[in-house]
C-alpha positions as CSV (number, residue, x, y, z in Angstrom):
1,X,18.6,-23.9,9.2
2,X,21.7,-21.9,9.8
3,X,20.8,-19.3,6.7
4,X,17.2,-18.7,8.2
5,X,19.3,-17.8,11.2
6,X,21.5,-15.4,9.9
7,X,18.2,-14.1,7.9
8,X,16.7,-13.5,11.3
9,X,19.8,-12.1,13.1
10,X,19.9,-9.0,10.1
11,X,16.9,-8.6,11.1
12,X,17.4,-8.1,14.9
13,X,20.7,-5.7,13.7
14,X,18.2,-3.1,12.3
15,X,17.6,-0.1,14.3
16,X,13.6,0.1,15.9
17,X,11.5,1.7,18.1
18,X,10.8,0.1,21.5
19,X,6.7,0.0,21.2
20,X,4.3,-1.1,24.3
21,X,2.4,-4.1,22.4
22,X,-1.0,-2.8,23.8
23,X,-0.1,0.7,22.0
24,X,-1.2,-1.3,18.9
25,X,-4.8,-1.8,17.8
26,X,-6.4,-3.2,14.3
27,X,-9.3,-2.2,12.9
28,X,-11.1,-4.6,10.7
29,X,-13.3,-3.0,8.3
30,X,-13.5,-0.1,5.9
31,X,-16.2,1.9,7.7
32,X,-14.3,1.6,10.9
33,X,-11.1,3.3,9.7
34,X,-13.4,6.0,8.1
35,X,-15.1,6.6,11.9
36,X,-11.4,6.5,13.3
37,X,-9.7,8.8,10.8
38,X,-13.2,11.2,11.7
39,X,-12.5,11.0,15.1
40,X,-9.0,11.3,15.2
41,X,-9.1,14.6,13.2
42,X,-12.1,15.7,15.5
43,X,-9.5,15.6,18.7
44,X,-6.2,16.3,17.0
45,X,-4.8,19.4,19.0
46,X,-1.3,19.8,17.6
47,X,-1.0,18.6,14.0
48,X,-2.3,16.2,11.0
49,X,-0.2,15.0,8.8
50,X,-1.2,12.8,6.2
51,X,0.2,11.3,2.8
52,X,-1.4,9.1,1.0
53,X,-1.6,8.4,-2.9
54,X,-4.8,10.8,-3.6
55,X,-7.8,12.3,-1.4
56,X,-10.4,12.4,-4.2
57,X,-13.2,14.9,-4.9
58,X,-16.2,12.4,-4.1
59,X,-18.5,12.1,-1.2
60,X,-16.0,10.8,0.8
61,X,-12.9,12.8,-0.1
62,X,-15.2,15.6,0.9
63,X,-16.1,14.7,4.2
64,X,-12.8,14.5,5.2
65,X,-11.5,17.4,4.3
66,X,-14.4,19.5,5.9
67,X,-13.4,17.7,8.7
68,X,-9.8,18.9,8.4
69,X,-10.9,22.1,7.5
70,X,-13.6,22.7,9.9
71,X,-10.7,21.5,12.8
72,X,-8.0,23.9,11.5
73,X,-11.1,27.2,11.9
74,X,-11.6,25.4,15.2
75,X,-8.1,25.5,16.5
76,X,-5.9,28.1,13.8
77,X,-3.0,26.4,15.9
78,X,-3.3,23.1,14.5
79,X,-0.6,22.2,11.4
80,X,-2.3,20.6,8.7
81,X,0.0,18.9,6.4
82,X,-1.4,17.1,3.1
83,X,0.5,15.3,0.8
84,X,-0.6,13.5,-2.4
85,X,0.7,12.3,-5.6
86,X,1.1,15.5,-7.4
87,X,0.3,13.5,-11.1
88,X,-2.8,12.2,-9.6
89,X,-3.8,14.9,-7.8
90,X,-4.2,16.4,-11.7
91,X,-6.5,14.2,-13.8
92,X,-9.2,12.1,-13.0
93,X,-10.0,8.4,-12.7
94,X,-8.8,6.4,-15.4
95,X,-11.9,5.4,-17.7
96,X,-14.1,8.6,-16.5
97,X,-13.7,11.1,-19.5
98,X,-14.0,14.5,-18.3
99,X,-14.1,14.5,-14.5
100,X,-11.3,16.9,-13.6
101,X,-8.6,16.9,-11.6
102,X,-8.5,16.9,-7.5
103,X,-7.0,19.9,-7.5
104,X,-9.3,21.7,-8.2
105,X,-10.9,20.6,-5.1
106,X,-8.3,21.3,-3.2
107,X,-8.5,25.2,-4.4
108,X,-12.2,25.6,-3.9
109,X,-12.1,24.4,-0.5
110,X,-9.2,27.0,0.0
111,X,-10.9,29.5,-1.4
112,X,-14.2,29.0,1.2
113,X,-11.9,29.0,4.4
114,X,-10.4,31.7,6.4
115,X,-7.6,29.2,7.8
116,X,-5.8,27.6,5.2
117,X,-4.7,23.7,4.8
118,X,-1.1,23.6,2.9
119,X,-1.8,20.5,0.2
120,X,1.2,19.0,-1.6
121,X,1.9,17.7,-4.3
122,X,4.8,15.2,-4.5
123,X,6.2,13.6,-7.8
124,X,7.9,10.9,-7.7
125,X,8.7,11.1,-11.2
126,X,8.4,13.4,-14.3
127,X,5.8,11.1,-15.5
128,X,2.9,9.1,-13.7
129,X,3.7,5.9,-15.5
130,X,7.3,5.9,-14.2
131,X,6.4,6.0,-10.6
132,X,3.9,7.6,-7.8
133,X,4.2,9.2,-4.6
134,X,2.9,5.7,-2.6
135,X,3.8,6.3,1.1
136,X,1.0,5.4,3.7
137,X,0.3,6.5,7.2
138,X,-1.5,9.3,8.9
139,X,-0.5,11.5,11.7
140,X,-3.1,12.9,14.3
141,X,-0.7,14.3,17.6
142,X,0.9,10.9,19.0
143,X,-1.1,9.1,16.8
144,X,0.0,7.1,13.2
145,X,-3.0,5.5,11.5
146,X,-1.5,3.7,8.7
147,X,-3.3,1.7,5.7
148,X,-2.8,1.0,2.2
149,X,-6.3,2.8,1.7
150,X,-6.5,6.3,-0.3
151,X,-9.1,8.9,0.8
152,X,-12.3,8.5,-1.5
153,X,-15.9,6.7,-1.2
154,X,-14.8,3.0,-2.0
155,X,-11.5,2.8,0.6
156,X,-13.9,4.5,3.1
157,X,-16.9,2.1,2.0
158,X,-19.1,5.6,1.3
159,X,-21.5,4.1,-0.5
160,X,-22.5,0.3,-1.3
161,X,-19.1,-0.8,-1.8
162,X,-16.2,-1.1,-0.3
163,X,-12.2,-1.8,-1.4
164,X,-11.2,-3.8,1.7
165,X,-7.4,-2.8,2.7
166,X,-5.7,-3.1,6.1
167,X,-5.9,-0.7,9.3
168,X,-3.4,0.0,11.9
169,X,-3.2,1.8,15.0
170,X,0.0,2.7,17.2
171,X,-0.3,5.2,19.6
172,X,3.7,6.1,20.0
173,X,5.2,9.4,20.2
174,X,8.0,8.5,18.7
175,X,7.5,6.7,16.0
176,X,4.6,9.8,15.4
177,X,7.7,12.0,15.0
178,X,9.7,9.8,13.1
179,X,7.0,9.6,10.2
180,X,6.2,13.3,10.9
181,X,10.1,14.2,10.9
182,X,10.4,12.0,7.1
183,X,7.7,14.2,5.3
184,X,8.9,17.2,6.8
185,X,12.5,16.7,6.0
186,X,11.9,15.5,2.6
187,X,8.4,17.1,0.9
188,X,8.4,20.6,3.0
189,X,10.4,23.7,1.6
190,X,11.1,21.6,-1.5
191,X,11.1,23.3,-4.8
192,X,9.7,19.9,-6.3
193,X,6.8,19.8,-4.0
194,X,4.5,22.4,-4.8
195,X,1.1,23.5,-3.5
196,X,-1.8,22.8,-5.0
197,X,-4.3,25.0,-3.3
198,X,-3.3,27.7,-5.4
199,X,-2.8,28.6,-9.2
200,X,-0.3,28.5,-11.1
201,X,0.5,25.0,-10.3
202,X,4.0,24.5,-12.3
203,X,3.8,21.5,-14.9
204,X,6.0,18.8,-14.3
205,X,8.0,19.8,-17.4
206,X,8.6,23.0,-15.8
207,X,9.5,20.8,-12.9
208,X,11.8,18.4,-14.2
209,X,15.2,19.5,-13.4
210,X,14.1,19.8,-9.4
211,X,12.0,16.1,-9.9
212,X,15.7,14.5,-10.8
213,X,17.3,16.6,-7.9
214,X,14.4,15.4,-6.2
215,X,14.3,11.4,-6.8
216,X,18.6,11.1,-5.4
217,X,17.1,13.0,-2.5
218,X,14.1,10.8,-2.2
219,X,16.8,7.2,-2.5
220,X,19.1,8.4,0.2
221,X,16.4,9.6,2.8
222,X,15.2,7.2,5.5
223,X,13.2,7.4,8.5
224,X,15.2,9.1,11.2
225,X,15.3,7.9,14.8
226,X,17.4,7.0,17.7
227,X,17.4,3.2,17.8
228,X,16.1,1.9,21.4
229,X,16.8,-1.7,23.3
230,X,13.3,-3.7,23.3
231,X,12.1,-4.8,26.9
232,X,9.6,-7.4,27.9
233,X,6.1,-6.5,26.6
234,X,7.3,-4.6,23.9
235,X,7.4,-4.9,20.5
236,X,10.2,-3.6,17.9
237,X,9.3,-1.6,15.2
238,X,11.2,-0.2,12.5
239,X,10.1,2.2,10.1
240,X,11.4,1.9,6.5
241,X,11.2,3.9,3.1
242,X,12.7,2.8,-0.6
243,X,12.8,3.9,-4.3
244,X,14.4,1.6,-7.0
245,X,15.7,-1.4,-7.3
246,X,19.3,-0.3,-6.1
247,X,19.7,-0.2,-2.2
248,X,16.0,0.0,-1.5
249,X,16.3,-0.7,2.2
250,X,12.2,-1.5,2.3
251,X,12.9,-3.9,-0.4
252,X,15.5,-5.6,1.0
253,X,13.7,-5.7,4.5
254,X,10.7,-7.4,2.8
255,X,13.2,-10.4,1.4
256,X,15.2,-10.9,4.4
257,X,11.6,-11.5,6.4
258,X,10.7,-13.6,4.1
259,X,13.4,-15.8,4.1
260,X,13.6,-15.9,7.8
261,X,10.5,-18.3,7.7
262,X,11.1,-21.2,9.5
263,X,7.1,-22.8,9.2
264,X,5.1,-20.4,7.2
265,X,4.5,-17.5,5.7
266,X,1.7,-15.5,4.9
267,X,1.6,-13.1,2.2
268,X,-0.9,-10.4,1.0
269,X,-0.7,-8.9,-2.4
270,X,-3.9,-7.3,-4.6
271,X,-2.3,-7.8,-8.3
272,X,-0.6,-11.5,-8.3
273,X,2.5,-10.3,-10.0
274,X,5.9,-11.4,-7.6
275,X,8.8,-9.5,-8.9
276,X,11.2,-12.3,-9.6
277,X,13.7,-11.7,-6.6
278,X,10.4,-12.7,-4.4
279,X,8.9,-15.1,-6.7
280,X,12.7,-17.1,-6.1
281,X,12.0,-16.6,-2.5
282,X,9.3,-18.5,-2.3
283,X,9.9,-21.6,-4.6
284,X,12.9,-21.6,-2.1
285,X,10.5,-21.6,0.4
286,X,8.4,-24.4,-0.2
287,X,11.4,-26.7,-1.6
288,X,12.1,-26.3,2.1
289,X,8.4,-27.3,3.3
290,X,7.5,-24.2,5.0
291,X,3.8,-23.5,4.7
292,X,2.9,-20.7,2.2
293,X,-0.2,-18.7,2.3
294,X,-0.8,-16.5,-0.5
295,X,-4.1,-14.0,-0.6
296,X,-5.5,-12.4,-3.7
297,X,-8.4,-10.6,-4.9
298,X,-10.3,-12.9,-6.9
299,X,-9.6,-10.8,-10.5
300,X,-13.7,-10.3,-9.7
301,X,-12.4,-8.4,-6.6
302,X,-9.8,-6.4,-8.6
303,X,-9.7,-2.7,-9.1
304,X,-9.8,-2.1,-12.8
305,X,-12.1,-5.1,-13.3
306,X,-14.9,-4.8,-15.4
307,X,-18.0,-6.9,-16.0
308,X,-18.8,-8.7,-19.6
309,X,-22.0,-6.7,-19.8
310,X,-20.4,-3.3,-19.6
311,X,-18.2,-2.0,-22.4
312,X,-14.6,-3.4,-22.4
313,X,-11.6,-0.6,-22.4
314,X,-8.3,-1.4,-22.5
315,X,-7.8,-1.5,-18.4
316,X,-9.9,-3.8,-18.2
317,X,-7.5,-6.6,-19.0
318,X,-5.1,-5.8,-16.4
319,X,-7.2,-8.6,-14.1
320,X,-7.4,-11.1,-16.2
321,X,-3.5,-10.3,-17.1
322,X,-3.1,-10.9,-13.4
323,X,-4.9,-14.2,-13.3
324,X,-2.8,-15.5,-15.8
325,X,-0.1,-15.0,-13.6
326,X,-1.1,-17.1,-10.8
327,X,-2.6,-20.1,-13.3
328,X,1.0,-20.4,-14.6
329,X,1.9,-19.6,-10.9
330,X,-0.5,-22.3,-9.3
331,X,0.1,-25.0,-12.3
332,X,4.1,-24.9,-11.6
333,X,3.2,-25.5,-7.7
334,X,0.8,-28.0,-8.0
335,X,2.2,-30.7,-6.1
336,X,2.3,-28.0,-3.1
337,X,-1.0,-27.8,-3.1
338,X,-2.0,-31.0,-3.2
339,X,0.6,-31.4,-0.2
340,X,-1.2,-28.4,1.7
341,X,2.3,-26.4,1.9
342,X,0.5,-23.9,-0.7
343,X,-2.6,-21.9,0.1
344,X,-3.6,-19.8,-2.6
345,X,-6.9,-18.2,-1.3
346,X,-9.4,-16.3,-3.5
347,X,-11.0,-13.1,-1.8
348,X,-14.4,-12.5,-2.9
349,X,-17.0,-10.2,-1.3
350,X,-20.0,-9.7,-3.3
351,X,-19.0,-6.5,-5.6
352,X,-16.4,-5.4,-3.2
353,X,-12.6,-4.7,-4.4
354,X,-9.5,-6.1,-2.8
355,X,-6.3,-4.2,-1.8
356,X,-4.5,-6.1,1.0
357,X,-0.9,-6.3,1.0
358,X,1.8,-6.8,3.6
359,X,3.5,-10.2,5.3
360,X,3.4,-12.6,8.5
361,X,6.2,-14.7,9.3
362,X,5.7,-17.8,11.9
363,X,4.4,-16.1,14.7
364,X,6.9,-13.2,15.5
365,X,7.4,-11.2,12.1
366,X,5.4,-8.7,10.5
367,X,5.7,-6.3,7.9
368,X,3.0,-3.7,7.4
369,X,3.0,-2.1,4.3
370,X,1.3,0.0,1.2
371,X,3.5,-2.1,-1.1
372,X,1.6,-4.5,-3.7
373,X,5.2,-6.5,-4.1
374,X,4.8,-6.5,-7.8
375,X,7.2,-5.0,-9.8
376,X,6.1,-1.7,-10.2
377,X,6.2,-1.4,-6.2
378,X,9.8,-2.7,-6.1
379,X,11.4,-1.0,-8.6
380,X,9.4,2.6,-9.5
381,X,7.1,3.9,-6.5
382,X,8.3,5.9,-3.6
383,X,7.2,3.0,-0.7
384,X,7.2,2.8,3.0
385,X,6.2,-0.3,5.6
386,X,6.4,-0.7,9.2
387,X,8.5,-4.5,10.1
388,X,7.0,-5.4,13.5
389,X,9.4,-8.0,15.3
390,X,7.7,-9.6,18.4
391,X,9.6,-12.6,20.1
392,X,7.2,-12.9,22.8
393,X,3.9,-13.1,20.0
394,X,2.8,-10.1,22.2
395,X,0.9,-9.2,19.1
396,X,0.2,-13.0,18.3
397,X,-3.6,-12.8,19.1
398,X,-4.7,-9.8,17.5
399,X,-2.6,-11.0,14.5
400,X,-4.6,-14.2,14.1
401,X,-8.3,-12.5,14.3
402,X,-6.5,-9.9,11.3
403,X,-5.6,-13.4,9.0
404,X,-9.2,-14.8,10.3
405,X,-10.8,-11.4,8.8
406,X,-9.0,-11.6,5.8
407,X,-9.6,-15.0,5.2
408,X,-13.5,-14.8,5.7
409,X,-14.3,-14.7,2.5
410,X,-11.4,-16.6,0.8
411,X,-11.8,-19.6,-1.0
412,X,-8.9,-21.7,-1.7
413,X,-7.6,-23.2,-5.3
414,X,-7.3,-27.1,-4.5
415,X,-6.2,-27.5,-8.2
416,X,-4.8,-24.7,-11.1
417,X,-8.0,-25.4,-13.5
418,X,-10.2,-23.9,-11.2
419,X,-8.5,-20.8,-12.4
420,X,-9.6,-19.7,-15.6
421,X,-7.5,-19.3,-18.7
422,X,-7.8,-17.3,-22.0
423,X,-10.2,-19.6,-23.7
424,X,-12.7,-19.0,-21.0
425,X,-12.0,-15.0,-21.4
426,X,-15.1,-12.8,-23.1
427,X,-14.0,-12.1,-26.9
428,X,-12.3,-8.6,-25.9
429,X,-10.2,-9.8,-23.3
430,X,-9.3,-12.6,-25.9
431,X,-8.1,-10.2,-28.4
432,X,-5.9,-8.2,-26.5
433,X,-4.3,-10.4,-24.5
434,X,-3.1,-12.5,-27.4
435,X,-2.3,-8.8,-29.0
436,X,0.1,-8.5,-25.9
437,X,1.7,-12.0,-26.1
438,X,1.8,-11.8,-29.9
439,X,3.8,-8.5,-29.3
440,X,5.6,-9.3,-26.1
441,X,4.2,-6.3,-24.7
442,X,3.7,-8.3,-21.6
443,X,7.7,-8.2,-20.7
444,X,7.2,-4.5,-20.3
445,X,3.5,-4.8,-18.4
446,X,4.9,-6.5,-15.9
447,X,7.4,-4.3,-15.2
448,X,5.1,-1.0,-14.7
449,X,1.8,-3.0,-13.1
């Protein structure tokens, strides 16, 4: 498999961070990484810094930051960074008419507190639509904590419900300052990024010439680091960060793991919808007989879904959109799935949400990441992921009780009618999706979901 070779040799080429593998730890729930983020802002001594997509004002998004804000009147040394998208930060949940914005949040806490929390608000874009701030990973001192979760009751399982997501540990100085040194260097001191703890916030209209300024500066910019030789019991990890389509060093990353499969591959993804340079990939894949495992939310187990006794709105499709995906996905595949070199397992937990995404590779790749590989992720969003290389399957064990987790409440699709098509759709769903197809609306969906 000389290709699959030369695949795995770029790989080895990329500059990493030399990482102890026992410096790495996975948590396996939702209500664990909420007790770890509460505990690692509870003995943070020198900074925080997070980014994530939004810290919401609910129960949850409360919680933590009292707990940021109570440590920063503890110890007035401690930086405090925040940064969020700066589009979401501004109006609320889609489908919840008038809850307002987080901002607002942000500027009452403020207001209450002697020592102040700077709060960010980064856009990716002049509009939402056209892209979001969606780099993952918290910092507390040596610390980086990084999931695909946002900060608000379901991704911290506040209540009765949960959106299950991965959790990840490394406890590395320098790859602490490397994620530290990227947010710095690119959000802080930019006239693009402005606070939102205080009024006036600027409108992104009054924004837009620094947002296009702004999105070259946020192509060329990459993790920072001095590359370092990986000894025995160590693991390599490189850091990576991408916007667009063109020379998207994430994206490219995530294709040249995957192709360096030599048995399987197992793939994560919450919305099943491949952008095509990745969907090739993998028929490629599996014309070669390597194993594929594909996980999915169970469009039950999908964010915007929305039961057939409450009333239907519009975003409410998008599951069912995404389940017509992997029927057309599954039925062109079938003979790999009768062959058992396709997996495609269902995740479904009760009323529970899914949002796992990320790669394995054999035994000795990784890629941890906040990107859903769909289209959207690959061509719009600001992303970042971590690609773990471990030739000795240091990692190996705690890897396999992750996929056992994950897979605990999977079922898998022996045959593409299981999965349900339009006919079988309630009467609203019906309607607009044929609206879509009648309209080839779904050509441009699939590019912004």
């Amino acid at each position: 498999m000389p290709l699959v070779h030369n695949y795995r040799a770029l790989l080895q080429r990329l500059p990493a961070l030399a990482i102890n593998a026992e410096q790495m730890g996975i948590l396996h729930s939702a209500l664990g990484f909420k007790q770890r983020l509460l505990e690692l802002i509870s003995a943070a001594q020198q900074r925080i810094y997070l980014v994530a997509l939004s810290l919401q004002d609910d129960a949850a998004g409360r919680e933590i930051l009292t707990a940021l804000y109570e440590a920063k009147q503890a110890n007035p040394a401690l930086e405090i960074c925040l940064f969020v998208d700066f589009h979401r930060a501004q109006r609320g949940l889609i489908g919840h008419k008038g809850q307002g914005g987080n901002h607002k949040m942000y500027q009452e806490f403020s207001e209450r507190y002697a020592e102040p929390i700077d709060i960010y608000g980064v856009p990716v874009k002049g509009r939402e639509v056209l892209g979001i701030l969606h780099l993952k990973g918290f910092v507390f001192d040596d610390t980086l904590l990084y999931s695909g979760a946002s900060l608000n009751d379901i991704y911290l399982h506040q209540q009765d419900r949960y959106r299950f997501d991965r959790y990840h540990q490394f406890n590395d100085a320098k790859l602490a300052d490397t994620m530290v040194d990227y947010m710095a260097r690119l959000f802080l001191d930019n006239p693009a990024v402005p606070l939102l703890t205080v009024e006036p916030i600027p409108t992104a209209r009054q924004l837009r010439p620094v947002i296009r300024q702004f999105k070259q500066q946020m192509k060329r910019a990459q993790y920072q680091f001095t590359s370092e030789t990986r000894h025995s019991g160590q693991v390599s990890v490189t850091p990576l960060a991408g916007l667009g389509k063109i020379g998207n060093r994430l994206n490219r990353a995530i294709r040249t793991t995957l192709r360096s499969a030599k048995q399987q591959l197992f793939v994560c993804t919450p919305y099943f919808n491949l952008p095509k340079p990745l969907a090739k990939d993998i028929r490629g894949l599996l014309k070669k007989g390597v194993a594929v495992t594909i996980v999915i939310g169970d469009k039950t187990a999908n964010d915007f879904y929305i039961a057939p006794e409450e009333p239907f709105r519009t975003i409410g499709g998008l599951p069912y959109l995404y389940e017509t995906n992997l029927r057309r996905f599954a039925r062109a595949h079938q003979t790999s799935i009768y062959q058992g070199k396709l997996n495609i397992m269902l995740w479904r937990h009760d009323r529970n949400s899914y949002h796992l995404k990320g790669l394995f590779v054999d035994d000795d790749l990784a890629v941890i990441t906040g990107n859903n590989l769909n289209p959207r992720a690959w061509g719009l969003d600001l992303e970042n992921g971590l690609l773990l290389q471990d030739p000795e399957h240091l990692l190996q064990p705690s890897f396999m009780a992750e996929k056992a987790n994950i897979l605990e409440h999977c079922q898998r699709v022996e045959h593409f009618s299981e999965i349900e098509e339009i006919a079988d759709y309630p009467a609203p769903v019906q309607r607009l999706l044929k609206r879509v197809q009648r309209t080839r609306a779904n050509v441009l969906l699939k590019r912004l979901l």
